[in-house]
Structures are given as structure tokens and as C-alpha cells.
C-alpha positions as CSV (number, residue, x, y, z in Angstrom):
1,X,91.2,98.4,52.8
2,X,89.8,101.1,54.9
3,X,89.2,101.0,58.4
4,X,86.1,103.1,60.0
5,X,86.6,105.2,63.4
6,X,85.1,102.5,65.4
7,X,87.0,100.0,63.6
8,X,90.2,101.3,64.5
9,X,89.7,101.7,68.1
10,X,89.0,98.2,68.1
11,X,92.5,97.1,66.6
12,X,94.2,99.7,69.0
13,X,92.3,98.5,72.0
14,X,93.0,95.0,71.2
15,X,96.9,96.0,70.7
16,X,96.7,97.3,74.3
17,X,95.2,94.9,76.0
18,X,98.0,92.0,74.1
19,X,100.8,94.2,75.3
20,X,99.7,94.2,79.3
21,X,99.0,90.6,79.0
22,X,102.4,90.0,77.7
23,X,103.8,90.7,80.9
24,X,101.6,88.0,82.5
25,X,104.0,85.9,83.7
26,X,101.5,82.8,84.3
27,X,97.2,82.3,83.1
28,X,95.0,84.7,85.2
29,X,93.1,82.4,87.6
30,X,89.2,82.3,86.7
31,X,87.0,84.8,89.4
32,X,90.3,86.5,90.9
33,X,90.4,89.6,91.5
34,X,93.9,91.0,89.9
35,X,95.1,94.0,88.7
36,X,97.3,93.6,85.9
37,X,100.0,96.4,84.5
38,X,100.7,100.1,86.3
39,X,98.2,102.7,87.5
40,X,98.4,104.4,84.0
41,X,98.5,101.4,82.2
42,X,96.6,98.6,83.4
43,X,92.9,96.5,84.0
44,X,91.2,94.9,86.0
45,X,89.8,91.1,86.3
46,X,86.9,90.6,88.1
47,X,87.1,93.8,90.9
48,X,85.0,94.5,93.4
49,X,82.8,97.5,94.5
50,X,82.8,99.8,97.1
51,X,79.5,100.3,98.1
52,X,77.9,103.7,98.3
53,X,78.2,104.6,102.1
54,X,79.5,102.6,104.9
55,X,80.5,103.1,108.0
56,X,82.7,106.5,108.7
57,X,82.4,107.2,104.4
58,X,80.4,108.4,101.8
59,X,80.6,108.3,97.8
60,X,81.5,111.6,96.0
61,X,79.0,111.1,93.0
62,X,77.2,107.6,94.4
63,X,75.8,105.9,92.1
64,X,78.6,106.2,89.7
65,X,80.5,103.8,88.1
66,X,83.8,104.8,89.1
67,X,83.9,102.8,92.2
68,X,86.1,99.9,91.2
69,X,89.0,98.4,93.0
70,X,91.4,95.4,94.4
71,X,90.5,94.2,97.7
72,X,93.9,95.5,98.8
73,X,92.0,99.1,97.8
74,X,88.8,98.7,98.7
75,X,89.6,97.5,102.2
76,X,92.4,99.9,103.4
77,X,89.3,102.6,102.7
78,X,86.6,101.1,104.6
79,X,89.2,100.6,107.9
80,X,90.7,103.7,107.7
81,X,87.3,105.6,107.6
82,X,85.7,103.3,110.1
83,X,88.8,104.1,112.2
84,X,88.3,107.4,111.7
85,X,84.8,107.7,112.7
86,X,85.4,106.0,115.6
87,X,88.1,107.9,116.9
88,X,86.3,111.8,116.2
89,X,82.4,110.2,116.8
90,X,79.7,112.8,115.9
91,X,82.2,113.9,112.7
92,X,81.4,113.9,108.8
93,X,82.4,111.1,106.8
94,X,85.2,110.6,104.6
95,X,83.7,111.4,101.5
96,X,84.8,109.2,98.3
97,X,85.7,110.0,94.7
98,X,86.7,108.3,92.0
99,X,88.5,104.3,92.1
100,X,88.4,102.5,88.7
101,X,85.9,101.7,86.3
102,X,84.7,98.3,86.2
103,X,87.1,96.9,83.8
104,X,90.0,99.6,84.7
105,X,91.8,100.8,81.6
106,X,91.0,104.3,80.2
107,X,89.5,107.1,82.5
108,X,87.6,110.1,81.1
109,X,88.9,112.2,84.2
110,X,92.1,110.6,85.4
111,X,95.5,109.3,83.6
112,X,95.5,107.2,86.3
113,X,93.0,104.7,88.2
114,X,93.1,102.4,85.6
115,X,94.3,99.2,87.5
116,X,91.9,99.5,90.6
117,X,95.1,100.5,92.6
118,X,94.0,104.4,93.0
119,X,91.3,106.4,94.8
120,X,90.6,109.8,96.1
121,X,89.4,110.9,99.2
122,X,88.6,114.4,99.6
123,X,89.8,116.1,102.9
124,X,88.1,116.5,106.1
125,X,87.2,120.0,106.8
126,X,86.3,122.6,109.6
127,X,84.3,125.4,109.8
128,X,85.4,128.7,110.7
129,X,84.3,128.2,114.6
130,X,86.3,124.9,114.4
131,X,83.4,122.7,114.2
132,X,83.4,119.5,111.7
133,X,81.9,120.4,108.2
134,X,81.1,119.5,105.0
135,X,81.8,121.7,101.9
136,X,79.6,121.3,98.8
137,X,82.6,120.7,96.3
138,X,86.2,119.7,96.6
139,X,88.3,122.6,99.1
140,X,91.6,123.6,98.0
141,X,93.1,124.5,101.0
142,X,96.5,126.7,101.4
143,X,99.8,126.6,102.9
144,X,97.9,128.5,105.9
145,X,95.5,125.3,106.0
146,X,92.5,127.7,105.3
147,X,90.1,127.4,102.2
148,X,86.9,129.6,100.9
149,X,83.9,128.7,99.0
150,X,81.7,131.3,97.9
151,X,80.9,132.9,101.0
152,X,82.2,130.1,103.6
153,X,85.5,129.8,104.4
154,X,86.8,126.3,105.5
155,X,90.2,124.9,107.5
156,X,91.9,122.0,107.0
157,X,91.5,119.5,109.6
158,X,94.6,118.4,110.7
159,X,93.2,116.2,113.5
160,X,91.6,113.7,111.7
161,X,93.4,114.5,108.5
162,X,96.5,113.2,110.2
163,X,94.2,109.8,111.5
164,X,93.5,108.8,108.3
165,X,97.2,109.3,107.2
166,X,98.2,107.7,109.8
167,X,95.9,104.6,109.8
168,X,96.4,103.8,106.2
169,X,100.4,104.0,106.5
170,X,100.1,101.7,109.5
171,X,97.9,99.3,108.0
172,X,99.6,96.1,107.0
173,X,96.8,95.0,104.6
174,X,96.7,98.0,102.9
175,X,100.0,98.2,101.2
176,X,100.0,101.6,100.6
177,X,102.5,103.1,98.2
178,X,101.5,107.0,98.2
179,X,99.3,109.4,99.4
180,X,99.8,112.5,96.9
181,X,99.2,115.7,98.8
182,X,100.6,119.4,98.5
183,X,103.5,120.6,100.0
184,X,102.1,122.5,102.0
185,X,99.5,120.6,103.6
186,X,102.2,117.6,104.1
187,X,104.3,120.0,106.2
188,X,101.1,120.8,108.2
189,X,100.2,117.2,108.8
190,X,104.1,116.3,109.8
191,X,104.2,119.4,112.5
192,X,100.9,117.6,114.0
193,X,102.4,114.8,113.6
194,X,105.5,116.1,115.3
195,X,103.4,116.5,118.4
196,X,101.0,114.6,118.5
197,X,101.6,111.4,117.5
198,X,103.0,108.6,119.6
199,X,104.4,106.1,117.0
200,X,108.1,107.8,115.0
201,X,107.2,104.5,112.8
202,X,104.4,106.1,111.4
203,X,106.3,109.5,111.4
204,X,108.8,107.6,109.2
205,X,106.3,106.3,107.3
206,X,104.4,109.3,106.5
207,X,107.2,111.8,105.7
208,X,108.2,109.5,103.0
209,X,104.5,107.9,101.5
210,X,103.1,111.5,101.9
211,X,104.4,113.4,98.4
212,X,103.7,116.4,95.7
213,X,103.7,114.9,92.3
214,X,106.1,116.6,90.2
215,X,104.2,116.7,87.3
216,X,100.4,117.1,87.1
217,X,98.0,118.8,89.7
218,X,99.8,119.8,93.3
219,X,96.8,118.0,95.1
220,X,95.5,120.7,97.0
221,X,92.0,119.6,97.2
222,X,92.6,116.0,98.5
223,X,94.5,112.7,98.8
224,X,95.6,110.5,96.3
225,X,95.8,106.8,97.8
226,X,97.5,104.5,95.8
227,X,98.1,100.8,96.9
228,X,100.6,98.7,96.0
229,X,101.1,95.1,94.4
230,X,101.1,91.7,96.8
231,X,103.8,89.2,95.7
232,X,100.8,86.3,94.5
233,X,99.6,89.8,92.4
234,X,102.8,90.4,90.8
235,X,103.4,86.9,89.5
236,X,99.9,87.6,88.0
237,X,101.2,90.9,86.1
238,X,101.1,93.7,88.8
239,X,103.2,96.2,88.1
240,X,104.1,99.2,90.5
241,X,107.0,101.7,90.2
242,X,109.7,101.9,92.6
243,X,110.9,102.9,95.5
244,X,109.6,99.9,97.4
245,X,109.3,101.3,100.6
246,X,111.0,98.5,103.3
247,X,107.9,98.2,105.9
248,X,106.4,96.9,102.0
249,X,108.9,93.8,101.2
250,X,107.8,90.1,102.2
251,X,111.1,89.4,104.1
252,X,109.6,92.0,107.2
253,X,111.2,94.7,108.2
254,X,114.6,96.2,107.8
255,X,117.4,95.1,110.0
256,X,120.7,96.1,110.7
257,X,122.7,93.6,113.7
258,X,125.5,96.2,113.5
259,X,123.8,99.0,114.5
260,X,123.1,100.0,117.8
261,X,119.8,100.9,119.6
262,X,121.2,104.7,119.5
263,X,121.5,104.5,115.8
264,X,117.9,102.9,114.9
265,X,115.5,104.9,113.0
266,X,112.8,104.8,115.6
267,X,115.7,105.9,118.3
268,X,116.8,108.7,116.0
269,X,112.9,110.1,115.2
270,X,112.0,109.6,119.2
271,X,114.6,111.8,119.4
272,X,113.8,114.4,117.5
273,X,110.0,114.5,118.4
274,X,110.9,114.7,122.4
275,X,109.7,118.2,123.3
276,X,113.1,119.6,124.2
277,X,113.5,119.8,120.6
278,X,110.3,121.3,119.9
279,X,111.8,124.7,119.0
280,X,115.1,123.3,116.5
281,X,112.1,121.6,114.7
282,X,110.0,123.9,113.4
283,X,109.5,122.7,110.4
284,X,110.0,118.9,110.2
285,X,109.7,118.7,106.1
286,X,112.7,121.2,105.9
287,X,114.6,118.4,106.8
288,X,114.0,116.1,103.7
289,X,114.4,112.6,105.6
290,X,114.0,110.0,102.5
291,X,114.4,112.8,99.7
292,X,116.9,110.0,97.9
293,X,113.8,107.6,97.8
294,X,112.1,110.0,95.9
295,X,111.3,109.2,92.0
296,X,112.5,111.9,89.5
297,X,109.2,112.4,88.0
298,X,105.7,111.2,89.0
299,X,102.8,112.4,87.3
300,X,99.2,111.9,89.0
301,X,96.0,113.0,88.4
């Protein structure tokens, strides 16, 4: 018997489907939001949206239907651009692209965001006098932090690039796994970091969550936020890759009796972000803290 086209993308979707299910270690609960599988293969029961605009953020391409995700997701971007907003008043928004489609699965621009785990934001941006601006497409910016369209050229904002870093990291609710960035730009936001910023927690944080994918697009042009699984979504079928970043496990934090005060990771980043140092720390991503942690191969897009 032969199958037509549309008949065999049935019996291939429905193959699919039976195989992520299969690691559903218990009946999805009727109007729960859950993510089942891994950002590249994966769905989503009953998601919800993020809205258009709201407070601090605006949607890429409103209107769309790419604007899917879990709670977890959907939450850590309306704080982090509210907190934004609030901190730099009289700035642009965030602006939004793509989550998940309404059911996840299959993207037409992404091998990822398929689980409503995954969204982009696009970087904020300066003008050329310094002032807060809005370029009409998405801004790849260069190691120098500078970027041109047509006949504008643009900076990257490291001020409130480095809040939103910062204030999804330290979010508890969020859960966030990665932010995919260049190289280059991560080194730029961990030298502002480096003087700037009060908490070596997030420091920590950020040198490690911050990362270039090593296969697949350098992310030039803008974050990559990817949120990770709760335990209640895991029993369920959520699926994320390691490492599991410590701050992330449901027994707290990470704790060491034997160690002393002097040999604590907050001690030993406090220490090297005191401004005697300054000048031995010119470039803080030279010095790899976390490079074991780091996966072999991650591909995003």
C-alpha cells in the first residue's frame, strides 16, 4: 500500500510524539502547563502567552504566533524587563523574539524552541552620542561592542545589557540554564561586571550561564535564554542537558564545612574584583573559571 506525502507525515509525527511520551514517567495532569522532552526535542501542554508589550518589553514581530512558553519562561522575561525599565527609566524596551509555537515541536526558524523552554531577546543598544536607541533589525555587534546599520552605527549597551544578565541569573524563579552570547560580548559584560557589580554571586553565576555555542550561530545579535526544568516538571517528562549548575539543585546551595571563609567562592571572587587588582584583571574571561562545566558540544539556534 502506498502512503501519500501528507500521509506519511502523519505516521512520522505520530512516531515522535510516542517516543517523547515514552519518557513520561507518570499521566500528564489535565490544564498543566508542562514541557515535555529537550529544547530540540520536545512539546508543550497547555502553555501560556506572553502578551505583546508589557511593562519594560516589546514583541519582535507581535502578533505572531511564536510567543509560547512555561510559566518558568514567560515570567523570568516579564521581571527581568520590568527590572530593567525600572532601573534605566526613560530607556527602550527589551524587545522580544521568538518563544515556542503553541504546541512546541517543530520551528520553521529555530532547531530549538520547541519545548517552551527558549526565547530571544535582542540586545539593548546606544546610539553613537551614547543615548538609548532602537535599531530597525537585529545589531550584530563586535568584539569592540560597536555595530552599523546602513548609515547608523550603534554600541552595545553594557549598562543595562549587564542588568538583564544579571537579574535573570539572580532570579530564583527563573531557573535559568544559559544565556548564549558571543565571546566577545561575554568578555565585555564580565569586565563591567568586574567593576561594577556588587554581588561576586552573580559574577559566578554569569561567567558560567553566559556561553558561545559551539556549534551553530556565535550569537552576535542577541541572547539566547533558556530555562531550565523544576523537579514536579521532570517527573512529568522534562528533560534538560547537563551541567546542573549548583545555585539550580533542590537541596540549596553548595556547602563545604571544611572549607574556610578564605577558601569560599564568594571570598575568592571579592577578591579578585577589589580594585587593587583592577590592573592583573584585565580580562576576566581569560581566566576560564568553570571551563570543566562546560558541555563538549551545544548547538543553538
Amino acid at each position: 500500500m502506498r502512503y501519500d506525502a501528507f500521509g506519511m507525515v502523519r505516521v512520522f509525527t505520530a512516531v515522535v510524539i510516542t517516543a517523547i511520551c515514552s519518557c513520561v514517567s507518570k499521566p500528564l495532569p489535565a490544564g498543566q502547563t508542562i514541557s515535555v522532552g529537550t529544547a530540540e526535542h520536545g512539546y508543550l501542554q497547555h502553555p501560556i502567552r506572553l502578551e505583546d508589550q508589557g511593562n519594560g518589553y516589546r514583541r519582535l514581530r507581535p502578533g505572531e504566533g511564536t510567543r509560547f512558553g512555561t510559566p518558568t519562561l514567560v515570567g523570568a522575561i516579564e521581571r527581568a524587563a520590568r527590572e530593567v525599565a525600572d532601573a534605566f527609566p526613560g530607556g527602550r524596551p527589551l524587545r522580544v523574539g521568538d518563544l515556542s509555537t503553541p504546541y512546541g515541536g517543530s520551528h520553521s526558524r529555530h532547531r530549538t524552541h520547541r519545548s517552551g523552554r527558549d526565547a530571544d531577546l535582542l540586545f539593548f543598544a546606544r546610539d553613537a552620542g551614547g543615548l538609548a536607541a532602537l535599531g530597525d533589525g537585529w545589531l550584530r555587534f563586535d568584539r569592540l561592542g560597536l555595530a552599523t546599520l546602513r548609515d547608523r552605527v550603534f554600541r552595545f549597551d553594557e549598562a543595562r545589557n549587564w542588568h538583564l544578565v544579571r537579574t535573570l541569573i539572580m532570579d530564583n524563579q527563573a531557573r535559568v540554564k544559559w544565556i548564549f552570547c558571543s565571546n566577545e560580548l561575554k568578555a565585555r559584560l564580565l569586565r563591567y561586571a568586574a567593576r561594577y557589580e556588587r554581588s561576586p554571586q552573580a559574577v559566578v553565576r554569569a561567567t558560567w550561564v553566559l556561553h558561545q555555542p559551539t556549534r551553530g550561530d556565535s550569537h552576535d545579535d542577541h541572547f539566547h535564554l533558556r530555562v531550565g526544568c523544576g523537579t514536579k516538571e521532570r517527573n512529568l517528562g522534562c528533560r534538560e542537558q547537563a551541567p546542573h549548575w549548583p545555585w539550580l539543585s533542590d537541596t540549596a546551595s553548595k556547602e563545604d564545612t571544611r572549607a574556610s571563609a578564605a577558601a569560599s567562592d564568594v571570598y575568592l571572587v571579592r577578591w579578585l574584583l577589589t580594585e587593587e587588582h583592577v590592573d592583573q584583571r584585565r580580562d576576566i574571561s581569560g581566566r576560564r573559571l568553570g571551563a570543566a562545566a562546560q558541555p563538549a558540544s551545544i548547538a543553538v539556534r
